[in-house]
C-alpha positions in Angstrom: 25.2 21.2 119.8 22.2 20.4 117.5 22.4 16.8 116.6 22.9 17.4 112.8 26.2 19.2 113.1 27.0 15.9 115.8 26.3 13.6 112.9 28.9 15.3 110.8 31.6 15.9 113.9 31.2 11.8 114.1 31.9 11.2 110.5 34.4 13.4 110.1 36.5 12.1 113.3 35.7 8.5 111.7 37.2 9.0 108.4 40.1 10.8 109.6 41.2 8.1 111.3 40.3 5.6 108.8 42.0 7.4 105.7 44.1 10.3 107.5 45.1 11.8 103.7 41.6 11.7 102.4 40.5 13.7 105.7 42.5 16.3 105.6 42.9 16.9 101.7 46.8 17.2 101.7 48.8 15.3 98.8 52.3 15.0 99.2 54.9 14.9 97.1 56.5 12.0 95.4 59.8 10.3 96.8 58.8 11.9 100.5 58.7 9.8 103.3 55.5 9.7 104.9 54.1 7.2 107.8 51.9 3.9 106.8 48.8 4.9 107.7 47.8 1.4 109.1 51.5 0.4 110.3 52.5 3.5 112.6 56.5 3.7 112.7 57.2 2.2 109.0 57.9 5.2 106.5 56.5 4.5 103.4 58.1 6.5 100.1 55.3 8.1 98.2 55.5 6.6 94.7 56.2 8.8 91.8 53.1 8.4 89.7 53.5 9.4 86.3 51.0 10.0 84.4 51.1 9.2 81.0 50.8 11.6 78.1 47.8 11.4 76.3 48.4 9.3 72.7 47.7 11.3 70.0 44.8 9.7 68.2 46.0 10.1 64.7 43.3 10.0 62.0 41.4 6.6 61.9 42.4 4.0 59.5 41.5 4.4 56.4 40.8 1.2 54.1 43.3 1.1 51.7 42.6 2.6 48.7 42.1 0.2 45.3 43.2 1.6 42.3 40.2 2.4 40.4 40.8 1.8 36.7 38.8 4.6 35.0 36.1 3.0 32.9 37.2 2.5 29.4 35.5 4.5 26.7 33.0 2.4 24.8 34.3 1.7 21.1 32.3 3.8 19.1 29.1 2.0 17.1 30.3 1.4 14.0 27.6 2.6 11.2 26.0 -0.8 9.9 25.6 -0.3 6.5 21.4 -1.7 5.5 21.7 -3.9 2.8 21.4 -2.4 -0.6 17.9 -2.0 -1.8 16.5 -3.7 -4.6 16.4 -1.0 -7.3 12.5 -0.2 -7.7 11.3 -1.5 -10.9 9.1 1.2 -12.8 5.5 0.3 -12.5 3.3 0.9 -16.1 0.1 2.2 -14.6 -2.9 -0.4 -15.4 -4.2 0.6 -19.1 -7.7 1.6 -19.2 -9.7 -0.7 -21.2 -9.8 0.8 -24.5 -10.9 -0.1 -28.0 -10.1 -4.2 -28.9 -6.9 -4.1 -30.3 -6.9 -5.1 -34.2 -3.8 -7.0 -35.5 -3.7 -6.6 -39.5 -2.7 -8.2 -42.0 -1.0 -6.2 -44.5 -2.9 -3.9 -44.4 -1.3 -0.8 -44.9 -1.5 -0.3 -48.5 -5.2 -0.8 -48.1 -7.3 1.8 -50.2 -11.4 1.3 -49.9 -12.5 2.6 -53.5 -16.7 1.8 -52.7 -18.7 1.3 -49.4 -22.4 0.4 -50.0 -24.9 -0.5 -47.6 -28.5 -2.2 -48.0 -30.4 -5.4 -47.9 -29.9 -8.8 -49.1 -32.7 -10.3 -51.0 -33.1 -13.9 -52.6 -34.9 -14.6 -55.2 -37.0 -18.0 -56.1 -33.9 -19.7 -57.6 -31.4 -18.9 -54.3 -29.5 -16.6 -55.7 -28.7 -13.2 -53.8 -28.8 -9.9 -54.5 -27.1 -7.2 -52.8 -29.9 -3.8 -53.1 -28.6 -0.7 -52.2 -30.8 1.2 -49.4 -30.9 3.3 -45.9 -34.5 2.3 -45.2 -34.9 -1.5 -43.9 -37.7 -3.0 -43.5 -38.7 -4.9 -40.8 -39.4 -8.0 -42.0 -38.4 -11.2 -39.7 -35.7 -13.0 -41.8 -34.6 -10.2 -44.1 -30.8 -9.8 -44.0 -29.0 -6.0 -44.3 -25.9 -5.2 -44.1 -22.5 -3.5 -46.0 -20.0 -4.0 -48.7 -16.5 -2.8 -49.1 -14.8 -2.4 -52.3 -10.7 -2.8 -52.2 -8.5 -1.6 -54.7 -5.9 -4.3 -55.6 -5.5 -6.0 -52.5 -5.1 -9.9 -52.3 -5.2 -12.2 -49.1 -6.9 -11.9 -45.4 -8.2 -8.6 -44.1 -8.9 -8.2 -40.8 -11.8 -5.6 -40.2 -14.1 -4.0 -36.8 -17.5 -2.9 -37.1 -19.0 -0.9 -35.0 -23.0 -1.9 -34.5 -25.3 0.6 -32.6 -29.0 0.7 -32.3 -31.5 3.2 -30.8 -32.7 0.5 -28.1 -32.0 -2.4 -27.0 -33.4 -5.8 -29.2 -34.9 -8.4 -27.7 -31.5 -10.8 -28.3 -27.9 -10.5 -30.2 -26.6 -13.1 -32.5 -23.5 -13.6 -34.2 -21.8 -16.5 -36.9 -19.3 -19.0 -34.9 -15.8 -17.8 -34.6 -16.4 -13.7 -34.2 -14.8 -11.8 -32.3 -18.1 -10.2 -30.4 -18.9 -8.1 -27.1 -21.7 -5.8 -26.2 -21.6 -2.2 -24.5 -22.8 -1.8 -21.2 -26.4 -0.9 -21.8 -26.6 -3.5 -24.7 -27.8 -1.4 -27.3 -23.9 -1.5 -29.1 -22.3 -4.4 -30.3 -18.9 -4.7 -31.5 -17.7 -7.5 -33.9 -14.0 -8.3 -35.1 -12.9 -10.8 -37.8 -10.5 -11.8 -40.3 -11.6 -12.5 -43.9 -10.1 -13.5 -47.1 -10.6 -10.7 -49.6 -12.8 -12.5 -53.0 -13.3 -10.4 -55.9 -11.4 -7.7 -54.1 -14.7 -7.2 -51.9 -15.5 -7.9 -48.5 -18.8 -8.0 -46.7 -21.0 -8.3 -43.1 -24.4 -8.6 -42.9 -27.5 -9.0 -40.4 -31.0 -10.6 -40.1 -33.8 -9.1 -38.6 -35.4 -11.0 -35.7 -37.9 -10.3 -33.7 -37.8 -7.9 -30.9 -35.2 -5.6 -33.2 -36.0 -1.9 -32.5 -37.3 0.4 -35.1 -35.3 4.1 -35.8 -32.2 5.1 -36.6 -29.3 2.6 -36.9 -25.3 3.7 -37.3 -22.7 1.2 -38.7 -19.3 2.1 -38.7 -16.1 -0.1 -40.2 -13.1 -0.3 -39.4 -9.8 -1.7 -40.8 -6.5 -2.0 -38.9 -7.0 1.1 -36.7 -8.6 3.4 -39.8 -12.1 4.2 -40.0 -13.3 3.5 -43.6 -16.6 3.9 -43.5 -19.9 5.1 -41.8 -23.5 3.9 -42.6 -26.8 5.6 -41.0 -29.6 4.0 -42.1 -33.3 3.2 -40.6 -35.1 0.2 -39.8 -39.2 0.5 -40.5 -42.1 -1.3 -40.4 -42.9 -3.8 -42.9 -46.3 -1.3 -44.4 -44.2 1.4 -44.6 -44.3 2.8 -48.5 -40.8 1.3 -49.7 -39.1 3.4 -52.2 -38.2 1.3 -55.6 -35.0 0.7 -56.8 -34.2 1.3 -60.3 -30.8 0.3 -62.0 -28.9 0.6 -58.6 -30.5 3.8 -57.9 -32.6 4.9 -55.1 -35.9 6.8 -56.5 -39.0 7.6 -54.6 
């Protein structure tokens, strides 16, 4: 017998005797009477094993379930209302600066009957006389200038002349208490003032300095916001052939 199958003939007898059931694979039935194996002669009843049924593993706990109140619908925004507005006050758009504004003094009913213009000359005894002309000499000291004749009118007057010149002089003067501003390029001057009326008449006049330009000169008057009157004359050299002035007339 080859020692390998000896091994297992060994074993085998060993473990039949040691655990007869095992050995030869046979189960008997419960409640039978069978012999101990260890203790020959003393039956042994084979227990009734029962096996128990499997437990039927239900689903596993669940945590209980909280009530979940459903979120509450936010109030809706109520419309704040902005704060009335102040009401927009209308805006007067900047005035341009315009001609100086003349306040008269009754002066509507104002009717110029005359307008003369010339030059002022004194004689030895200091008394003035008014020569009508539109050729001025240029004599340093010599004083021109204009005359308004107004038809039955008593009290203040309050009058604009206009001064222009073809260059500009060499300096600008004017009497205390005037109203008086120059144009831009100087060569324009513009003089306001308020006089009382004497003899119905009233007057401006101007002395030639030097540095005054030579040519053509323009005057013009004005009262209230009427234009009364316009005077071109010329300012010439002292040599100049003057024309002579007979009985308030001009002849050459």
């Amino acid at each position: 017998m080859p020692l390998r199958n000896l091994f297992y003939s060994t074993l085998l007898a060993f473990i039949s005797l040691t655990f007869p059931a095992i050995a030869h694979e046979t189960v008997d039935p419960p409640g039978k009477k069978v012999e101990h194996p260890h203790n020959p002669g003393k039956p042994v009843v084979v227990p009734t094993i029962t096996t128990p049924k499997p437990t039927k593993v239900g689903d596993p706990i669940k945590p209980p379930r909280l009530p979940v109140n459903p979120p509450k619908k936010l109030p809706t925004p109520t419309k704040v209302k902005h704060p009335s507005k102040p009401p927009k006050l209308p805006v007067n758009p900047a005035k341009k600066p315009g001609k100086p504004t003349i306040h008269p003094t009754k002066q509507q009913n104002i009717k110029v009957t005359k307008a003369e213009f010339g030059v002022f000359r004194r004689d030895k005894g200091g008394k003035i006389t008014f020569i009508p002309t539109k050729k001025v000499p240029l004599e340093a000291g010599l004083a021109y200038g204009w005359r308004l004749q107004l038809k039955n009118y008593k009290g203040k007057v309050t009058w604009k002349e206009i001064f222009r010149l073809p260059q500009l002089p060499l300096t600008w003067g004017t009497q205390n208490g005037e109203n008086f501003s120059l144009s831009n390029n100087g060569t324009a001057a513009v003089t306001t003032r308020t006089d009382a009326v004497q003899k119905g008449m009233i007057t401006n006049s101007w002395t030639i300095t030097p540095g005054d330009p030579q040519g053509n000169h323009l005057i013009e008057v004005y009262i209230g916001d009427q234009h009364v009157a316009s005077f071109e004359f010329q300012v010439v050299k002292p040599n100049q052939k003057r024309k002579k002035i007979v009985k308030g007339k001009i002849q050459s």
